[in-house]
N, CA, C and O of each residue as an XYZ file, in Angstrom:
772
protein
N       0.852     -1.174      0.000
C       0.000      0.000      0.000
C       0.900      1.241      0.000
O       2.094      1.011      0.196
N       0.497      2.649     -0.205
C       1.217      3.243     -0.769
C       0.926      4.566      0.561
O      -0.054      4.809      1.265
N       2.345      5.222      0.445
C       2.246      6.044      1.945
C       0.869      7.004      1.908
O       0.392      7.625      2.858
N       0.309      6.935      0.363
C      -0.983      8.401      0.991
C      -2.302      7.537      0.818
O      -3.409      8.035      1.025
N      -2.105      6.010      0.368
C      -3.156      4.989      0.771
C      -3.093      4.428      2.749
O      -3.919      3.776      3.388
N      -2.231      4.822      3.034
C      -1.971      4.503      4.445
C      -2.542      5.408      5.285
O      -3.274      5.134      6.236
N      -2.127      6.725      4.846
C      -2.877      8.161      5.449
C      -4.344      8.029      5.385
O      -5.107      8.091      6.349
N      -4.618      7.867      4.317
C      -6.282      8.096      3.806
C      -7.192      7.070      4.642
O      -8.410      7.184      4.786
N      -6.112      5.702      5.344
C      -7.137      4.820      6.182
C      -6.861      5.460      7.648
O      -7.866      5.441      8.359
N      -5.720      6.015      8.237
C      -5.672      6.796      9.686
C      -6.473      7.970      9.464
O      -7.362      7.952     10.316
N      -6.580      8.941      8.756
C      -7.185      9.933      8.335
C      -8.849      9.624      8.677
O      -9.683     10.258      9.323
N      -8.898      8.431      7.977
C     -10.570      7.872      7.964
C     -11.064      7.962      9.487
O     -11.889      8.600     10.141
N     -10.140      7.012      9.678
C     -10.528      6.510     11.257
C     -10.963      7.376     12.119
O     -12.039      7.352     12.717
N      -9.763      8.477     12.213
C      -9.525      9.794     13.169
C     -10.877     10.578     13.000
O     -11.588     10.949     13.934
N     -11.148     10.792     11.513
C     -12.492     11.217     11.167
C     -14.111     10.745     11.579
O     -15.129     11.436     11.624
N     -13.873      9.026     11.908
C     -14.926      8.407     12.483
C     -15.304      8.227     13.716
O     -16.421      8.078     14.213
N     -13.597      8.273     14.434
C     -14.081      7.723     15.870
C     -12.893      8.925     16.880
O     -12.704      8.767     18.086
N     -12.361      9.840     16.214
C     -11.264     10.199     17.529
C     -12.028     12.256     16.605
O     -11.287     12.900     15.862
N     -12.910     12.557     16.827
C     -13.444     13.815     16.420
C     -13.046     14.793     16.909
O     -12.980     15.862     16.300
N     -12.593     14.573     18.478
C     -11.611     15.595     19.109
C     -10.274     15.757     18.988
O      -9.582     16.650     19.477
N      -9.893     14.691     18.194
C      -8.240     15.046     17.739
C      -7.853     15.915     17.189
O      -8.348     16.137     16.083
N      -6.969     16.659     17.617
C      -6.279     18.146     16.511
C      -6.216     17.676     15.590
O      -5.833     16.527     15.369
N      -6.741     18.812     14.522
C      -6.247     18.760     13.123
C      -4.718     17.809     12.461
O      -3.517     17.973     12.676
N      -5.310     17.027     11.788
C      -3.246     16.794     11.467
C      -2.855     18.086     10.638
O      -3.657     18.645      9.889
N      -1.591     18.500     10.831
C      -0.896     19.659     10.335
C      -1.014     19.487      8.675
O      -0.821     18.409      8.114
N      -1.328     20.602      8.049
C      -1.285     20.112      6.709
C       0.283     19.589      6.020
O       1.196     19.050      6.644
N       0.252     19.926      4.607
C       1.190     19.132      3.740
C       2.660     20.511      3.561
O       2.871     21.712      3.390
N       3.440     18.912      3.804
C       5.175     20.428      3.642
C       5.034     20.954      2.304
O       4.141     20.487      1.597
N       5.654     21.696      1.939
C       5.856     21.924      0.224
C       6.996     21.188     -0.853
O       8.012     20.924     -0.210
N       7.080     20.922     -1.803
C       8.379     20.520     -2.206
C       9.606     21.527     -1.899
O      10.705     21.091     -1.556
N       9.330     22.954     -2.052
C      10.295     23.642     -1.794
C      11.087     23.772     -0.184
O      12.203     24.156      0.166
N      10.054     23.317      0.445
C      10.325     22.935      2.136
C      11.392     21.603      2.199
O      12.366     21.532      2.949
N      11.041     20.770      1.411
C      11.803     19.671      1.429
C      13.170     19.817      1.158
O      14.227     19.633      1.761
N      12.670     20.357     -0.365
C      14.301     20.814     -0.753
C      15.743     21.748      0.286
O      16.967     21.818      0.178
N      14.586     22.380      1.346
C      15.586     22.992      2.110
C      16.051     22.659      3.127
O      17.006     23.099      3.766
N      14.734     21.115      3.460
C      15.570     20.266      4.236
C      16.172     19.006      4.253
O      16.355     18.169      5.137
N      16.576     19.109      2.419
C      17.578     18.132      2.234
C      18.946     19.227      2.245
O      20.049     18.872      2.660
N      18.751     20.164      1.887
C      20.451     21.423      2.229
C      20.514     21.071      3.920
O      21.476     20.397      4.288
N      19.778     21.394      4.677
C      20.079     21.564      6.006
C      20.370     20.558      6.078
O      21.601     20.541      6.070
N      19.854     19.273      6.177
C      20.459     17.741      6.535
C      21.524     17.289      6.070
O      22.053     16.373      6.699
N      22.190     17.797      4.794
C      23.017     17.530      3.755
C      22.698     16.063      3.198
O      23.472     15.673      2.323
N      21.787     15.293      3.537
C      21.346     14.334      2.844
C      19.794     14.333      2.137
O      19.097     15.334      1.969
N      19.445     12.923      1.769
C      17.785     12.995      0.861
C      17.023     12.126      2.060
O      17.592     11.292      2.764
N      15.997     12.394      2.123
C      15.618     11.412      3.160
C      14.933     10.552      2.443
O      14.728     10.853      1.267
N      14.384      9.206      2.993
C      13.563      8.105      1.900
C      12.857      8.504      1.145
O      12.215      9.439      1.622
N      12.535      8.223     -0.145
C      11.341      8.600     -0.464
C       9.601      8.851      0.250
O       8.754      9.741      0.169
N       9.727      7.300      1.053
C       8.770      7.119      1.661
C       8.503      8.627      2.657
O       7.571      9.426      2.569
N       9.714      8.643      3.613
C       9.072      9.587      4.483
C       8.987     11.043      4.202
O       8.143     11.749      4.754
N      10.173     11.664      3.037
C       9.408     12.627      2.087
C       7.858     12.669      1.396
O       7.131     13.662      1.366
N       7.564     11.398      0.877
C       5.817     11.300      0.867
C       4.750     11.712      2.110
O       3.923     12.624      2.094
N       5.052     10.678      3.268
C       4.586     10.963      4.146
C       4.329     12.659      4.786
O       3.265     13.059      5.259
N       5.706     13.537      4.634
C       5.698     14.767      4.375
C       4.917     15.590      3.960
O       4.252     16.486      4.480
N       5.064     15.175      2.877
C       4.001     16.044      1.710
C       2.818     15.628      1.821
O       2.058     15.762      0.862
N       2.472     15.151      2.761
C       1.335     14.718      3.191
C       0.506     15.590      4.374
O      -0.280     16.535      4.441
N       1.159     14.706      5.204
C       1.162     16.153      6.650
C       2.684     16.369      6.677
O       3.479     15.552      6.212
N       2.939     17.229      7.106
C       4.003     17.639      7.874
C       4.554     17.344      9.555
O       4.963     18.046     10.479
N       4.312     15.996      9.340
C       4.402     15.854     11.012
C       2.669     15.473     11.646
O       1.621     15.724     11.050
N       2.768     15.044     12.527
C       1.650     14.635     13.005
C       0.470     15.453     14.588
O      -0.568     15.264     15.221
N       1.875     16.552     14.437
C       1.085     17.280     15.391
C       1.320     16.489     17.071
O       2.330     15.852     17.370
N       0.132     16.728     18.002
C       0.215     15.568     18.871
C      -0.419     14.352     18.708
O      -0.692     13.726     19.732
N      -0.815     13.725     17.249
C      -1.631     12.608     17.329
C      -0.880     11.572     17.092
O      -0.434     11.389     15.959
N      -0.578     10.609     18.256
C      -0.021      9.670     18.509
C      -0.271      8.208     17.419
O      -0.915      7.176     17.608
N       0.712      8.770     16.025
C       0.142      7.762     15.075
C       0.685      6.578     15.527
O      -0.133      5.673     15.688
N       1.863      6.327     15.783
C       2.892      4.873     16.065
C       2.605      3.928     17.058
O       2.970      4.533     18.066
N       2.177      2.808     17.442
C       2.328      2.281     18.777
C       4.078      2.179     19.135
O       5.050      2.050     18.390
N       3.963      2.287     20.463
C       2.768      2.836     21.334
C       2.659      4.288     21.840
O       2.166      4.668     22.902
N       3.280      5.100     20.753
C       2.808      6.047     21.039
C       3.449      7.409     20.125
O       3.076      8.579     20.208
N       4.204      7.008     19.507
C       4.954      8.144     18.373
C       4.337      9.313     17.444
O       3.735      9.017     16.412
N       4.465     10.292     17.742
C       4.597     11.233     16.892
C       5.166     11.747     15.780
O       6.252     12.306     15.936
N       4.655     11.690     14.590
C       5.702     12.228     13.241
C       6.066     13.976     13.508
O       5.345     14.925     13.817
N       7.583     13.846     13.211
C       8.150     14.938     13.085
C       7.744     15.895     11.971
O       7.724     15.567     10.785
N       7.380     17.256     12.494
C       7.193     18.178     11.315
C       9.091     18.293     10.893
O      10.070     17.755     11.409
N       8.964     19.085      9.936
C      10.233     19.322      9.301
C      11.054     19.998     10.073
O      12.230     19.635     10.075
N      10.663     21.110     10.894
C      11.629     22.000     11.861
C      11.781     21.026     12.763
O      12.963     20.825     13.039
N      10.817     20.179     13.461
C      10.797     19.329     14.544
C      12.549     18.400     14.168
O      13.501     18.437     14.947
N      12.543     17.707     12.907
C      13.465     16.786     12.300
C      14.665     17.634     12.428
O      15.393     16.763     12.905
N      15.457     18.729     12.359
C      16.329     19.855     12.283
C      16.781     19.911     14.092
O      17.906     19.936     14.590
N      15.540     19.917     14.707
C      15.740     19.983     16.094
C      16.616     18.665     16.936
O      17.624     18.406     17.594
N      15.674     18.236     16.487
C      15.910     16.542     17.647
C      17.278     16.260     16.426
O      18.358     16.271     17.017
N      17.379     16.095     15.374
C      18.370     15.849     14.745
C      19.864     16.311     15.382
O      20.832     15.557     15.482
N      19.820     17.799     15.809
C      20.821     18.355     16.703
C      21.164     18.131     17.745
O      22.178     18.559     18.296
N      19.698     16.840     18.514
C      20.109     16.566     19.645
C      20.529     15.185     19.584
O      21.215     14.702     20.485
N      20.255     14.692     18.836
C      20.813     13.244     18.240
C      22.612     13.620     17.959
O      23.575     13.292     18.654
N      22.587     14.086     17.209
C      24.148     14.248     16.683
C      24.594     14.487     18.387
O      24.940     13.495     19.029
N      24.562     15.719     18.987
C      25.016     15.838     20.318
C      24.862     15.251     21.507
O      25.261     15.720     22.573
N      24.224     14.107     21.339
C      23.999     13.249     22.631
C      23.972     11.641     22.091
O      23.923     10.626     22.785
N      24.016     11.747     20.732
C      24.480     10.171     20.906
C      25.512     10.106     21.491
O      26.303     11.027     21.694
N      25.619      8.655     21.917
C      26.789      8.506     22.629
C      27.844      7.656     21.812
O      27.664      6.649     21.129
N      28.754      8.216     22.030
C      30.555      8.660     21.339
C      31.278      6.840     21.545
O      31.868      6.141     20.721
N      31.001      6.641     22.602
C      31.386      4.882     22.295
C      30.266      3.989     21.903
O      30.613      2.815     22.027
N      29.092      4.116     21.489
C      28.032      3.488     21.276
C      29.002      2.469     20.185
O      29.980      2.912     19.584
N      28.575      1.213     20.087
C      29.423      0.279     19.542
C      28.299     -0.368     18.207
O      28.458     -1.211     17.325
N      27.129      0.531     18.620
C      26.130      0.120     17.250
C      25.881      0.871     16.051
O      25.130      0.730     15.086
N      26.902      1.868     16.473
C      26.824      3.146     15.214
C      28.601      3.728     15.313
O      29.364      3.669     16.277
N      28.835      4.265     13.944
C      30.071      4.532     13.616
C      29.583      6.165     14.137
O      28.509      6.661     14.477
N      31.188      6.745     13.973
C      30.812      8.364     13.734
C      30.450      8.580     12.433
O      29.688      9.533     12.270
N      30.750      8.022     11.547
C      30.917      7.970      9.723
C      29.031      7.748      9.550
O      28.381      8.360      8.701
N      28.483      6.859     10.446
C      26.969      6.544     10.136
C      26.140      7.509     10.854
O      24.947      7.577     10.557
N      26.771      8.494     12.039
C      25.931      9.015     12.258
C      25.200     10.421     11.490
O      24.301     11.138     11.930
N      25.750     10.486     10.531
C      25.198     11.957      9.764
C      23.876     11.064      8.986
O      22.784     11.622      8.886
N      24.010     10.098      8.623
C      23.142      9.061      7.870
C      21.652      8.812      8.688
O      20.638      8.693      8.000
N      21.579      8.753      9.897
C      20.710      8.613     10.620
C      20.079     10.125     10.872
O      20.618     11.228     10.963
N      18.661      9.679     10.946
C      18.134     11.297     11.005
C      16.359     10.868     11.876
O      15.537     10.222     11.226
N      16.171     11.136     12.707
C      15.208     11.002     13.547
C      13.687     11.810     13.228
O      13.313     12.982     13.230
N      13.317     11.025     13.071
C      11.365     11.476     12.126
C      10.493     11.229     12.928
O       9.413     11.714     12.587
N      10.467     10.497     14.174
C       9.274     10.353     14.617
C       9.861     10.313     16.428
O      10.872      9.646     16.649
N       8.905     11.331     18.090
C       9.735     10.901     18.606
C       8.369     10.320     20.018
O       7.204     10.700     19.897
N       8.753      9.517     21.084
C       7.785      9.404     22.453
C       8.695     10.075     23.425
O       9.910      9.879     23.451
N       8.189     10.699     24.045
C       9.463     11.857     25.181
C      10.938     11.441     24.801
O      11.102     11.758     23.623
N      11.928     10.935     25.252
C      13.310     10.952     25.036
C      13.234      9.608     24.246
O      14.034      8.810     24.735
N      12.301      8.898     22.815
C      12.255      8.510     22.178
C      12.568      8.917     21.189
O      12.128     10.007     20.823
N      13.150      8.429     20.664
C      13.231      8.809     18.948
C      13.022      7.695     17.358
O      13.911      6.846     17.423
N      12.668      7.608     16.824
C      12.390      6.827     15.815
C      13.545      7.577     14.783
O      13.785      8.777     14.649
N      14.093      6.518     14.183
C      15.813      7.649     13.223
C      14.872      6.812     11.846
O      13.862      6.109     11.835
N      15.577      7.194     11.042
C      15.882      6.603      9.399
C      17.187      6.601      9.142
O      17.814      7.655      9.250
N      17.826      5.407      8.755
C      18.800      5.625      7.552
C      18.681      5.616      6.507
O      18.387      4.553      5.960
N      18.847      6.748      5.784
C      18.781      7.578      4.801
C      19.320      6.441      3.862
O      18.627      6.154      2.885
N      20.281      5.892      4.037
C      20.508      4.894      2.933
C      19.850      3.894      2.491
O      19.570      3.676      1.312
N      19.467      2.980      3.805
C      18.679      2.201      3.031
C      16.908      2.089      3.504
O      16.134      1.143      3.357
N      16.666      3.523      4.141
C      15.099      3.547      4.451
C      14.637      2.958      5.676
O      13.590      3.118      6.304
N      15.726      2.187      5.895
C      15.252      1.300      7.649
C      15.227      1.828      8.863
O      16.291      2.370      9.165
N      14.280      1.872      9.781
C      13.920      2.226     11.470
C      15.293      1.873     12.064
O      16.041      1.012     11.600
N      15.543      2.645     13.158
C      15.977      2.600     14.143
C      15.465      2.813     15.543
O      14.244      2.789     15.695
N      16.150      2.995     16.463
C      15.489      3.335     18.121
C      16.655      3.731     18.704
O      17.725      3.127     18.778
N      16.182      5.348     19.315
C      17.079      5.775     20.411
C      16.291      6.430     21.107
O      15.149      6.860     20.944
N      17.587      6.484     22.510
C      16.970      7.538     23.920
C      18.019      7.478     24.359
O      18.805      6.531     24.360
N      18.156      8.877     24.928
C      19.048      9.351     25.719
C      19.718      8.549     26.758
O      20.804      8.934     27.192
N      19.186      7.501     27.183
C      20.223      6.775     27.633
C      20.000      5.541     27.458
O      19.658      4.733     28.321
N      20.231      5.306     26.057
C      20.267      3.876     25.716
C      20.907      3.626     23.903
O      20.388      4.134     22.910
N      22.043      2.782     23.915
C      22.537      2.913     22.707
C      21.701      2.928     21.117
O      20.662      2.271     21.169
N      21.959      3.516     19.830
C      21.100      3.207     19.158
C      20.626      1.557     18.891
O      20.962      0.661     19.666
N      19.982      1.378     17.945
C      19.424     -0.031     17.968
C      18.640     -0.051     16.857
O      17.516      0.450     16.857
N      19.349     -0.830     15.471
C      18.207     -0.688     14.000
C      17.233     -2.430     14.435
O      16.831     -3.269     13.629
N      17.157     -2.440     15.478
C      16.440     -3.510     15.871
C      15.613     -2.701     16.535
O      15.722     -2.583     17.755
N      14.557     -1.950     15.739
C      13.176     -0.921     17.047
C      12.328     -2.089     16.827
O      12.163     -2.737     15.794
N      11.617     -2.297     18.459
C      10.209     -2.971     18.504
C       9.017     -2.249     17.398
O       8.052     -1.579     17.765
N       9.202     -2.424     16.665
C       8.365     -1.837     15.487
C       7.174     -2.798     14.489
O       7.400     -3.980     14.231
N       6.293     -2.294     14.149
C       5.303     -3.462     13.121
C       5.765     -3.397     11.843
O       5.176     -4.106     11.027
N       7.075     -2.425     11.292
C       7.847     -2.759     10.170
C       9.288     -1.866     10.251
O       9.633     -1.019     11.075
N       9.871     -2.313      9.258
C      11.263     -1.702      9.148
C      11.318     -0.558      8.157
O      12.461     -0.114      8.054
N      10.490      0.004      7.455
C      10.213      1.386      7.155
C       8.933      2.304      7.750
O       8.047      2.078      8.575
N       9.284      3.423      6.929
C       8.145      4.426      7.538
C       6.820      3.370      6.978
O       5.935      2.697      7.507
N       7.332      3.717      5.462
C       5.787      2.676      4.660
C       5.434      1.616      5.169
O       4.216      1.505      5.313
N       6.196      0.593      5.576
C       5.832     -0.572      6.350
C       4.702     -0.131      7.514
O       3.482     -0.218      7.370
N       5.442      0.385      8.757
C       4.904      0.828      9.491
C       3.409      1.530      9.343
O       2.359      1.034      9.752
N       3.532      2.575      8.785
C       1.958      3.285      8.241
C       1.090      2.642      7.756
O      -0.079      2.849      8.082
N       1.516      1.447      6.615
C       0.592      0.323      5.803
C       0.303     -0.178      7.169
O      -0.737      0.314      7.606
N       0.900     -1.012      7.995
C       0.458     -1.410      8.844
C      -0.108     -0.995     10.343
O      -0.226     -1.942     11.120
N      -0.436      0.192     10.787
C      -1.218      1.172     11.071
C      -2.362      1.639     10.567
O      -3.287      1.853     11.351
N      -2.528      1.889      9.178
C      -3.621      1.800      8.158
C      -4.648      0.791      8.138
O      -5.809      0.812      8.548
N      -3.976     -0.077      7.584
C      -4.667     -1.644      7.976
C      -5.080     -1.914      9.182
O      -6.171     -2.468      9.045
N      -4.827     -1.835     10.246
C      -5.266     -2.314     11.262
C      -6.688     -1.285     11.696
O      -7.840     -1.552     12.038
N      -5.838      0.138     11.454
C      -7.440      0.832     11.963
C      -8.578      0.759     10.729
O      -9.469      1.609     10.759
N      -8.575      0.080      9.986
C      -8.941     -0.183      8.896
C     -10.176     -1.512      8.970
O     -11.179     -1.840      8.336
N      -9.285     -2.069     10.318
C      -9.869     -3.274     10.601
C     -11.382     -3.442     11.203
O     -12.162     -2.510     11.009
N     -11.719     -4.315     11.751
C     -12.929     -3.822     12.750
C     -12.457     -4.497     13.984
O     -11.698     -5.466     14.023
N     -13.188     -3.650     15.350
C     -12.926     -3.844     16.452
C     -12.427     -4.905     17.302
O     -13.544     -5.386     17.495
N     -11.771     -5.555     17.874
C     -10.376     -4.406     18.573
C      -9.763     -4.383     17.888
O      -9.723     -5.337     17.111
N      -8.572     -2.887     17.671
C      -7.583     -2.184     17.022
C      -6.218     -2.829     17.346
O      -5.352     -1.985     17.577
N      -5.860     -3.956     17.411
C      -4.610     -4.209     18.393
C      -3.394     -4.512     18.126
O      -3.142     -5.676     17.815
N      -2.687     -3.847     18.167
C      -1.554     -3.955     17.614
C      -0.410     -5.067     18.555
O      -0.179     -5.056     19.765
N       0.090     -5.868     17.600
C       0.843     -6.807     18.525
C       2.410     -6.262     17.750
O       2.608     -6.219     16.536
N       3.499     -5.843     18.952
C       4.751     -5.538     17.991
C       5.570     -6.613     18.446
O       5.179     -7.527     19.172
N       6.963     -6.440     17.898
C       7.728     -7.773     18.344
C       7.730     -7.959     19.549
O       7.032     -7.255     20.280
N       8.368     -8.765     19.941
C       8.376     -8.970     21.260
C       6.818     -9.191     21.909
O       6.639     -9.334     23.118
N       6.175     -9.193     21.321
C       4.553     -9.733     21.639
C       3.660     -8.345     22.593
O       2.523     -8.352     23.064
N       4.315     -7.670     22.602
C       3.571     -6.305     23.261
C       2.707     -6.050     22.614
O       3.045     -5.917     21.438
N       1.559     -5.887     22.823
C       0.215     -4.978     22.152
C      -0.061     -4.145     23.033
O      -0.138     -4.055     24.258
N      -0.230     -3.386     21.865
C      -1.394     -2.147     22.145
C      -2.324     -2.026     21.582
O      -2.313     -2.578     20.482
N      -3.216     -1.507     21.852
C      -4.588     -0.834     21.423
C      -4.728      0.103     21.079
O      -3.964      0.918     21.596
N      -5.655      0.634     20.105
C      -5.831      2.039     19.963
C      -7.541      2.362     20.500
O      -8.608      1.770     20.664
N      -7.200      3.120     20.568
C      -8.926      3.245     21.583
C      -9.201      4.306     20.843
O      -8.547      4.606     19.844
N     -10.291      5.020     21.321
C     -10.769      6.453     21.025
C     -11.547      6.727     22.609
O     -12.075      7.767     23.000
N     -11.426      5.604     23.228
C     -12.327      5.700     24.592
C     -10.946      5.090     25.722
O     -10.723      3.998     26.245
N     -10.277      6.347     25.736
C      -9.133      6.807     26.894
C     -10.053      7.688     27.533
O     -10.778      8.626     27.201
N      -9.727      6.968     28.711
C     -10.510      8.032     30.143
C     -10.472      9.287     30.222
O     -11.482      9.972     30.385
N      -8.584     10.026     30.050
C      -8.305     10.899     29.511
C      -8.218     11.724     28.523
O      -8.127     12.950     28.458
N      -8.256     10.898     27.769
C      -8.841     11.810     26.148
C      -9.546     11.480     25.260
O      -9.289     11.332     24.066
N     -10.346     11.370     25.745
C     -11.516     10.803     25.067
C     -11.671     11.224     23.734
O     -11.459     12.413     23.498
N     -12.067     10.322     22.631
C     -12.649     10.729     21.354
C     -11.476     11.586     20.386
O     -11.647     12.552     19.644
N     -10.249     10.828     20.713
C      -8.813     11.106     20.719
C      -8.373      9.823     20.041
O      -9.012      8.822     20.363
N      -7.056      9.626     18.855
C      -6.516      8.168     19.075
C      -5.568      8.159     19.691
O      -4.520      8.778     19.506
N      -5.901      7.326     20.624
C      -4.740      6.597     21.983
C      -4.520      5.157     21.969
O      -5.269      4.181     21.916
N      -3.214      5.332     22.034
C      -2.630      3.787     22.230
C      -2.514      3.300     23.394
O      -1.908      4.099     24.108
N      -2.881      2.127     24.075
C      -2.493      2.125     25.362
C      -2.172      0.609     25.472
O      -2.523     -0.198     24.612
N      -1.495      0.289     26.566
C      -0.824     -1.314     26.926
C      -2.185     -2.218     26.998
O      -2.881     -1.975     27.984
N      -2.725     -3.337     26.004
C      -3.604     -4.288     26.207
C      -2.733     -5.145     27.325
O      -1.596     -5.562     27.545
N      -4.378     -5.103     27.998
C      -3.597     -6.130     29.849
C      -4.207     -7.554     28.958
O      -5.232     -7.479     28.280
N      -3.696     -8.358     29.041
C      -3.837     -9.596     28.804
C      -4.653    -10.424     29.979
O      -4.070    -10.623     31.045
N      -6.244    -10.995     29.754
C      -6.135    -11.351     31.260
C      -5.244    -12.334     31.875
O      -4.553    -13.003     31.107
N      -5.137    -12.551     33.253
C      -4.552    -13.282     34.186
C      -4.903    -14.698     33.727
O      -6.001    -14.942     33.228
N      -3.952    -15.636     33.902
C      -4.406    -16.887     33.656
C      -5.355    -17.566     34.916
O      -4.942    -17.325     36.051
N      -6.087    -18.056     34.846
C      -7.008    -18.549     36.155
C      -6.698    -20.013     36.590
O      -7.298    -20.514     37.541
């Protein structure tokens, strides 16, 4: 499925069942892009340039389980600066040579979701924990990921996302706290009896 066939099924959803969700931010421009392939000095995937030109970031609506936010373009410039300056310098899973390559698009508080620019694949960092192109993720690109986000809210009831490591989440629209919102939250599995 294709990154603005992926949008058009979260888009749907948000439209059916989460009515109080902020607006998603509208679409970057190509000329926006172009200036933040100068600032990055690299191209970013195709995919998540689509995604881009799509919305620009996701605002606060928690598209990712379990809980990620897409970076607007200034957002990517930001955390990017804090990536370069706080990865850590002996991390034994990234070169210095790979770190200009990595560029962070999506983040959960001192989360970050990266791309390598080379070959389009997820990563996972936080401030105190080495990078890792092994993220608990439902795919290894942006497109992966979104197709499969799409699809699921696409699905019919329950929304549940199972990622590696067998963690699910849910997406609700009926969070105590934010109601009529999409929220991801930890499915409790019941207790065995």
């Amino acid at each position: 499925m294709s990154v603005e066939e992926s949008w058009d099924k979260i888009e749907q959803w948000i439209f059916r069942h989460a009515p109080d969700e902020l607006a998603l931010p509208g679409p970057c421009t190509p000329s926006r892009i172009q200036q933040l392939r100068d600032q990055l000095g690299v191209r970013l995937p195709e995919d998540v340039e689509r995604s881009l030109l799509r919305h620009d970031g996701s605002g606060t609506t928690t598209i990712i389980p379990p809980g990620f936010t897409l970076l607007n373009t200034e957002e990517i410039l930001k955390k990017r600066a804090s990536w370069l300056r706080f990865a850590m310098t002996d991390d034994s899973n990234l070169s210095e040579t790979d770190k200009p390559f990595i560029i962070p698009i999506a983040a959960l508080s001192t989360n970050m979701l990266l791309v390598d620019t080379r070959t389009g694949k997820l990563g996972w960092w936080d401030i105190e924990s080495p990078y890792s192109s092994a993220a608990q993720l439902p795919g290894a690109t942006l497109s992966s990921v979104l197709d499969f986000v799409g699809n699921l809210l696409a699905s019919p009831r329950p929304w549940i996302a199972i990622l590696p490591g067998d963690e699910e989440w849910e997406a609700t629209e009926a969070h105590p706290d934010l109601p009529r919102t999409l929220c991801w939250t930890e499915d409790e599995l019941p207790a065995p009896q």
